[in-house]
C-alpha positions in Angstrom: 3.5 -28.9 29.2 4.0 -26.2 26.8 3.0 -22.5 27.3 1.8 -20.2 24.5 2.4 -17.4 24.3 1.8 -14.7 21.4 3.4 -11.7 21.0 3.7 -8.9 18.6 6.6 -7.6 16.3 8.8 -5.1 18.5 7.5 -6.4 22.0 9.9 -7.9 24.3 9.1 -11.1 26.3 10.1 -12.7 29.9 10.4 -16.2 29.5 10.8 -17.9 32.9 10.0 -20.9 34.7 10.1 -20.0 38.6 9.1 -16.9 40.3 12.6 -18.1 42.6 15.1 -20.4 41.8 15.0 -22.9 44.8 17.7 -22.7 46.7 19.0 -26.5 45.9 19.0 -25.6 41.9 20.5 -22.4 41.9 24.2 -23.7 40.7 22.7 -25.8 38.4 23.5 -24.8 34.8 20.4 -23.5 33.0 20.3 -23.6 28.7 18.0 -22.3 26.9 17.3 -24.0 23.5 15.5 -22.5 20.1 13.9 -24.6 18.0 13.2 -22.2 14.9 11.9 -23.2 11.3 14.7 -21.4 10.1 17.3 -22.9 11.7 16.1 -25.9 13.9 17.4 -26.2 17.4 20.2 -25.0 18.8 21.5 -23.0 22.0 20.6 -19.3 23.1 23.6 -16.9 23.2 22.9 -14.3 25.6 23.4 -10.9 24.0 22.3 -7.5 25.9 20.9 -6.5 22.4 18.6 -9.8 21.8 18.4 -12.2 24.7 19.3 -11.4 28.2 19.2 -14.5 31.3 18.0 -13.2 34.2 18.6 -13.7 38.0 16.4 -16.4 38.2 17.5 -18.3 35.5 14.3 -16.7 33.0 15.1 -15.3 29.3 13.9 -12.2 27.8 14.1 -12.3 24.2 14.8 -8.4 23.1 13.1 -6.4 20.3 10.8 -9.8 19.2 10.7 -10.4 14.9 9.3 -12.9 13.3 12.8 -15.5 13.4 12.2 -15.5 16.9 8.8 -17.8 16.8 9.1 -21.5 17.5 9.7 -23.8 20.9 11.7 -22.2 23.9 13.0 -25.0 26.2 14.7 -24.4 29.7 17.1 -27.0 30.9 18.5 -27.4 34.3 21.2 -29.5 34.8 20.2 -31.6 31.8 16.7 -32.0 32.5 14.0 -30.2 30.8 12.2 -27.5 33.2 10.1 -25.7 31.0 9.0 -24.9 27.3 7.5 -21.7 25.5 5.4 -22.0 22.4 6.3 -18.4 20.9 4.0 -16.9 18.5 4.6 -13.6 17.0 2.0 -11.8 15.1 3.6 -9.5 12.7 0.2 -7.8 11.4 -0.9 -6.6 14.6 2.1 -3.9 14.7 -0.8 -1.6 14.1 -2.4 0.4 17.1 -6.0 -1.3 18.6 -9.2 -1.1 16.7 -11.3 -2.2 19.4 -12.5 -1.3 22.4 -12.0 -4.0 24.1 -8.2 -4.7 22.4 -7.4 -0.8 24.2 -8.7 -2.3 27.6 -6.8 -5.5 27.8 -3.8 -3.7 26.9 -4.2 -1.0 29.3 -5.0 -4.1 31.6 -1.8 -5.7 30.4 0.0 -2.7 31.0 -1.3 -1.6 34.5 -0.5 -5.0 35.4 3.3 -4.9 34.3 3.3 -1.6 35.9 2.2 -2.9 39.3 5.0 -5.6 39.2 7.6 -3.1 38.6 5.8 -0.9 41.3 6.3 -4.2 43.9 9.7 -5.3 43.1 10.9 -0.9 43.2 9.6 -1.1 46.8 11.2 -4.5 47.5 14.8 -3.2 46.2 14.2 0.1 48.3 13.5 -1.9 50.8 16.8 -4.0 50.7 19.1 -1.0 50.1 17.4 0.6 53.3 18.5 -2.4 55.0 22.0 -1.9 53.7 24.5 0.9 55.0 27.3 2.4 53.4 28.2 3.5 56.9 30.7 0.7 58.3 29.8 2.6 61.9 26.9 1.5 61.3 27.0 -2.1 60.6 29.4 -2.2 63.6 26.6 -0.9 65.9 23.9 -3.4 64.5 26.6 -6.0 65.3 27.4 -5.3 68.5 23.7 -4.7 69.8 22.5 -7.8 67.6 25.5 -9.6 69.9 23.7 -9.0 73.0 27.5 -8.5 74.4 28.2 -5.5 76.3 
């Protein structure tokens, strides 16, 4: 099944198919194929100025015009995993007319904002967990041990 998804010129996009790669898949190779009018399919370079892979495996294609459109498909290990229908829609590079346009993308927003919100707190989180103190990681040892 193919997911839609329509963007406008100059956004940026996440393009992934788990939330977390399972543990079994994740030294599988994963390639991410284009399929463009322009230039039919062939395989994503990662770049840090246009597309980036992330952790999990995901793509986020960078600064979105209108070459980008077509089919996204994720391989893993040879098999297809997951495809993107991506739609960009150069003429609404204009700010909202509507009411209801400036509350779905302050929904959108608020949304995205929460997420990075969530995964700030689960970082902090981890690098709490984490000491630059060797001492430290001695003593959790040793009384983690149970061994006087």
């Amino acid at each position: 099944m193919r997911k839609k998804i329509i963007v406008t010129f100059g956004q940026s996009v996440h393009l992934g198919c788990f939330a977390r790669v399972p543990e079994i898949l994740k030294y599988q190779p994963v390639t991410w194929y284009h399929h463009s009018k322009e230039r039919g399919r062939y395989e994503v370079r990662y770049s840090v100025t246009k597309h980036i892979e992330t952790s999990e495996g995901g793509l986020v294609v960078i600064a979105i015009n209108e070459a980008d459109s077509g089919r996204y498909d994720c391989y893993l290990g040879g098999s297809l995993l997951c495809s993107f229908s991506l739609v960009v829609d150069a003429h609404r590079c204009t700010a909202p007319s509507k009411g209801n346009d400036y509350q779905k993308i302050y929904s959108d927003w608020c949304h995205e904002f929460e997420r990075y919100k969530s995964a700030l707190k689960r970082w902090e989180a981890k690098q709490s967990q984490c000491s630059t103190n060797p001492k430290d990681n001695e003593l959790e040892l040793y009384q983690g041990n149970g061994n006087v």
